[in-house]
N, CA, C and O of each residue as an XYZ file, in Angstrom:
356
protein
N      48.321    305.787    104.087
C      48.763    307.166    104.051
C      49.138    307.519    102.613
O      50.110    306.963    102.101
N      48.391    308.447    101.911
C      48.637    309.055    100.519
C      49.860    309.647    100.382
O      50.185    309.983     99.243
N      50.623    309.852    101.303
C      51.899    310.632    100.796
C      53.359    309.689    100.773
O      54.511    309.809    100.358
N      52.485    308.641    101.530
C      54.129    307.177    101.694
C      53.470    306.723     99.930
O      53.930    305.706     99.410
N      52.779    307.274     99.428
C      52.070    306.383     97.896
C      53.428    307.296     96.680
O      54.214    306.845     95.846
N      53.180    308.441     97.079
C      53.182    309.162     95.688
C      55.090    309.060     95.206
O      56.145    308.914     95.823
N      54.749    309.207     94.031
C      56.123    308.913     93.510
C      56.620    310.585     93.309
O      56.003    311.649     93.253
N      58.133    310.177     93.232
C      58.820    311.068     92.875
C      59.810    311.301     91.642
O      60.745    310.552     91.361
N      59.477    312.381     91.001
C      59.846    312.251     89.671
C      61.096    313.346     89.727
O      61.105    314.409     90.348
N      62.243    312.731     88.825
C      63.285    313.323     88.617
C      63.182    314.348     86.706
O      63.014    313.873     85.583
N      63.341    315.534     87.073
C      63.066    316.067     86.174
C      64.794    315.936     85.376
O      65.915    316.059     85.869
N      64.347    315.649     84.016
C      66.120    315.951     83.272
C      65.994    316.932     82.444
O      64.953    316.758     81.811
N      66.597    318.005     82.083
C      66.802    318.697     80.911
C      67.625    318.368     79.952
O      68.761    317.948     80.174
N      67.012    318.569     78.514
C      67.648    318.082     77.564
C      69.227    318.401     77.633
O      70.005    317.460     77.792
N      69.629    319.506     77.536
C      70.853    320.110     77.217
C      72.088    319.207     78.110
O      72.773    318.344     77.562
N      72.198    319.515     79.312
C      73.603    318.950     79.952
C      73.380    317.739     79.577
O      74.336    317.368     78.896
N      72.491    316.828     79.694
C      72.217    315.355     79.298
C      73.121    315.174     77.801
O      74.057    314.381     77.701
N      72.679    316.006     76.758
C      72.985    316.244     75.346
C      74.318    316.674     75.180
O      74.928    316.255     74.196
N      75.030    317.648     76.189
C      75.986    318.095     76.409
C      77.167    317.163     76.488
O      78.076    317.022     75.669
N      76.900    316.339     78.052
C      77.762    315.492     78.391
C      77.557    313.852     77.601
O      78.197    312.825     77.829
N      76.968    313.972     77.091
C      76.980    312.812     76.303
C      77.661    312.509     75.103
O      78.034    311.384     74.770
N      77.840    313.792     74.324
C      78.456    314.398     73.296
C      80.028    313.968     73.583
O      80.839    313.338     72.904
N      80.110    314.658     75.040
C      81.742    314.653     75.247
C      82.428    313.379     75.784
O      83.635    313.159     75.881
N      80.939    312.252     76.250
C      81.270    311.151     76.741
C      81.658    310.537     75.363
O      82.525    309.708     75.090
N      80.888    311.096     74.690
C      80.819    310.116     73.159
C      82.304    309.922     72.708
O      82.877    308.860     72.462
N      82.758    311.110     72.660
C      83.820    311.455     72.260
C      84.987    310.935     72.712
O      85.763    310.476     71.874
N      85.274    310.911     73.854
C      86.469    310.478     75.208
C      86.286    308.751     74.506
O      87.258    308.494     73.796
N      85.625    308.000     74.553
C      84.857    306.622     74.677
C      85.589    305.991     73.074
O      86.249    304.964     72.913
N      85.105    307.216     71.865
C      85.666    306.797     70.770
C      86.750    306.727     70.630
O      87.148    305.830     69.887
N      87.970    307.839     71.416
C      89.398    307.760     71.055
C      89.670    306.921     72.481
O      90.822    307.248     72.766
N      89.307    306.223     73.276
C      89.719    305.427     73.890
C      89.384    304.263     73.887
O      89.611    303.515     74.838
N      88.496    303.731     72.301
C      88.535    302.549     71.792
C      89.531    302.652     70.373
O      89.973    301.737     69.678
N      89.646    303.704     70.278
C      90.607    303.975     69.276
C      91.883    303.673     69.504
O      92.496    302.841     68.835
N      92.566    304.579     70.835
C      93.875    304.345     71.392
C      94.217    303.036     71.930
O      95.332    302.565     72.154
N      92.896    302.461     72.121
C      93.680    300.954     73.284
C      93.428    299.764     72.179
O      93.566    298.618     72.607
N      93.094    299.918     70.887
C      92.993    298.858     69.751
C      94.381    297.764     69.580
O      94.385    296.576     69.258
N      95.634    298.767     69.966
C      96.458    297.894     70.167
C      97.115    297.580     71.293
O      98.297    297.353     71.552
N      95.838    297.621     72.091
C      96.640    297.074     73.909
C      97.851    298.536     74.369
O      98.347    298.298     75.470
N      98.284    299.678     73.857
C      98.416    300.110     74.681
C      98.523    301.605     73.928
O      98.447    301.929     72.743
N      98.758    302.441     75.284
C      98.684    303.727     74.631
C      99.887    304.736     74.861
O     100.558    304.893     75.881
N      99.975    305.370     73.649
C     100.922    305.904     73.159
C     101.163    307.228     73.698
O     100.071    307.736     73.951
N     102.455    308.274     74.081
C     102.582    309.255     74.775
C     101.188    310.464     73.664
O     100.188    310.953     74.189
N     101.433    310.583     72.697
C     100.635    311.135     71.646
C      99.015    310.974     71.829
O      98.223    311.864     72.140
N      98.785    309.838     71.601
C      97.301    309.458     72.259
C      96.943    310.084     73.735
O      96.064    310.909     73.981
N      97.826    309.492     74.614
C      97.209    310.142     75.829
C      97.603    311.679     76.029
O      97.125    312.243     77.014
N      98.570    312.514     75.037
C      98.466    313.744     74.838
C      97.133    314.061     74.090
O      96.862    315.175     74.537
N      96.260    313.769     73.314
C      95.108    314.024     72.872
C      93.815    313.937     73.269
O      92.840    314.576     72.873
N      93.965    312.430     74.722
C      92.740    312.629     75.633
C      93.083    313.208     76.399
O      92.066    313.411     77.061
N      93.935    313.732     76.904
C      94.278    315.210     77.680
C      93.810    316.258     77.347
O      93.050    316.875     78.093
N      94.158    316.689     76.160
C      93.633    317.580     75.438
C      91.817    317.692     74.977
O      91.017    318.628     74.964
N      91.755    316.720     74.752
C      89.987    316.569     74.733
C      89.326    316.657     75.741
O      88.123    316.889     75.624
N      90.132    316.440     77.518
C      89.634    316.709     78.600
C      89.550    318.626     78.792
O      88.680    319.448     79.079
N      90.764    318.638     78.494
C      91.007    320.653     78.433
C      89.902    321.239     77.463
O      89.320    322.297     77.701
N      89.702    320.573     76.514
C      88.230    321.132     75.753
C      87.380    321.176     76.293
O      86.775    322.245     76.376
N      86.937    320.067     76.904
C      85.777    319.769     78.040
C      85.577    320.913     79.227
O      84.602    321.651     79.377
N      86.558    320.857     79.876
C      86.985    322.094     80.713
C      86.580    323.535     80.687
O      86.090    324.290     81.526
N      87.022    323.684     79.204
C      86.864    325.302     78.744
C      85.665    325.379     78.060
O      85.162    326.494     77.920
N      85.009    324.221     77.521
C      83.398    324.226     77.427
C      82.431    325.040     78.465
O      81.809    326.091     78.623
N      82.884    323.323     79.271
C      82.172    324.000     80.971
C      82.325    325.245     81.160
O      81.347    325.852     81.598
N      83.781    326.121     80.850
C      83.527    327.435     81.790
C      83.106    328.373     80.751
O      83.371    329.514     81.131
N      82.688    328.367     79.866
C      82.569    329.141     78.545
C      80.620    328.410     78.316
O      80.086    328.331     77.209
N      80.056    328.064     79.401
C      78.857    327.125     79.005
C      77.688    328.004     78.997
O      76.776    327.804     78.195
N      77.650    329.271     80.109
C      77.035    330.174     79.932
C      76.756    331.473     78.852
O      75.759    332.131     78.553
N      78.239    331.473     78.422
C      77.925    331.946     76.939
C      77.528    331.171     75.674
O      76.907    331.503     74.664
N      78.026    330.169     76.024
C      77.664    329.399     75.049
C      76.060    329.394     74.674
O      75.558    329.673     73.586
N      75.400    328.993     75.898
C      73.944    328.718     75.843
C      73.106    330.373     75.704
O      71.878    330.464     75.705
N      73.919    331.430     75.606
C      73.424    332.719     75.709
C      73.192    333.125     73.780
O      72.425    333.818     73.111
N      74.174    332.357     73.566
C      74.838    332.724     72.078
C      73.641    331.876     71.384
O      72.908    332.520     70.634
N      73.362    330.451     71.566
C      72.543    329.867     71.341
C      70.616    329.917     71.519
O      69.832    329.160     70.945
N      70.257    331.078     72.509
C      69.359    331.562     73.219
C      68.957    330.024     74.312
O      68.042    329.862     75.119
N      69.735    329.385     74.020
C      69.165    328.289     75.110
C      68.909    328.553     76.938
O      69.758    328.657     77.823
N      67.675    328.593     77.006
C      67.625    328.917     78.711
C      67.328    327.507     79.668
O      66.906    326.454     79.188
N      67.480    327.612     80.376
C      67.287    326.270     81.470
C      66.369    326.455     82.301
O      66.554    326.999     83.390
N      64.854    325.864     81.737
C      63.645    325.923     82.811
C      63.831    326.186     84.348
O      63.169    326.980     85.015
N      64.615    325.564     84.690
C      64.646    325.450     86.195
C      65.277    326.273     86.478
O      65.250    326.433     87.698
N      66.290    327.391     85.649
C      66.671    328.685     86.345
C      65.529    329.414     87.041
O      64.597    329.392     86.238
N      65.142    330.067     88.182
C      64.418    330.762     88.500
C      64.663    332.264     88.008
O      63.763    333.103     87.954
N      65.734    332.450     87.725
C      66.328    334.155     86.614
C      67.039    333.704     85.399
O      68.254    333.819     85.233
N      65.967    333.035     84.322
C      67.174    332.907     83.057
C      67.721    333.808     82.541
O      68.569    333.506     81.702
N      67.455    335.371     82.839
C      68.424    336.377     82.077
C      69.836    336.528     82.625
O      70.774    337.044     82.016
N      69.877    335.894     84.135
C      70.859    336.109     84.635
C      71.658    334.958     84.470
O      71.709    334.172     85.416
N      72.277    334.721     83.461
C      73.056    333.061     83.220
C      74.133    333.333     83.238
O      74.873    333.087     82.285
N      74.627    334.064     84.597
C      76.011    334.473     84.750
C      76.414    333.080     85.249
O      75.503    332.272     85.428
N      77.928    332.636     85.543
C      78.848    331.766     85.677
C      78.677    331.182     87.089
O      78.789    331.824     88.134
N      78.403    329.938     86.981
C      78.489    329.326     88.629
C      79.674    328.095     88.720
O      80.518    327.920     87.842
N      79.586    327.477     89.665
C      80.888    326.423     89.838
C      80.581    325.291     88.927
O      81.358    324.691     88.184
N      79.153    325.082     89.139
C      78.619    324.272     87.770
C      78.755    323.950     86.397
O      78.612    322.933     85.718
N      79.171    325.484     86.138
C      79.141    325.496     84.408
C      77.722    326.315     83.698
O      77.768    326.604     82.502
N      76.278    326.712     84.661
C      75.556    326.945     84.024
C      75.385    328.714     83.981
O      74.540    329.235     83.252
């Protein structure tokens, strides 16, 4: 049977991939930064707090963002309409 054969391909778009990787990058560096001396400091974990709240207001600010940028997302079926979803896009 030809259809138990065929593969299935996961499409990725550059951007959220590029996006969240950026911010993984980021979180990853000050939390090899902060735990260098075995533990972490009220200050430190006030700053990956704060780098999470960036993250946050990215996400909800992501549709302008990518508007400001002209970046559209293939798989929108209406890219003019890149109003705000629970997503972020």
């Amino acid at each position: 049977d030809e259809s138990s054969k065929r593969k299935t391909e996961i499409e990725i778009w550059w951007y959220p991939l590029a996006r969240d990787f950026g911010f993984d990058l980021i979180a990853l560096g000050e939390l090899r930064l902060f735990l260098d001396d075995g533990k972490v400091e009220l200050l430190e974990g006030f700053l990956m707090l704060l780098t999470y709240l960036v993250y946050c207001i990215y996400m909800r600010l992501n549709a302008r963002i990518m508007r400001r940028f002209k970046i559209s997302d293939p798989y929108d079926p209406e890219p003019e309409d890149m109003g705000w979803t629970m997503w972020g896009r």
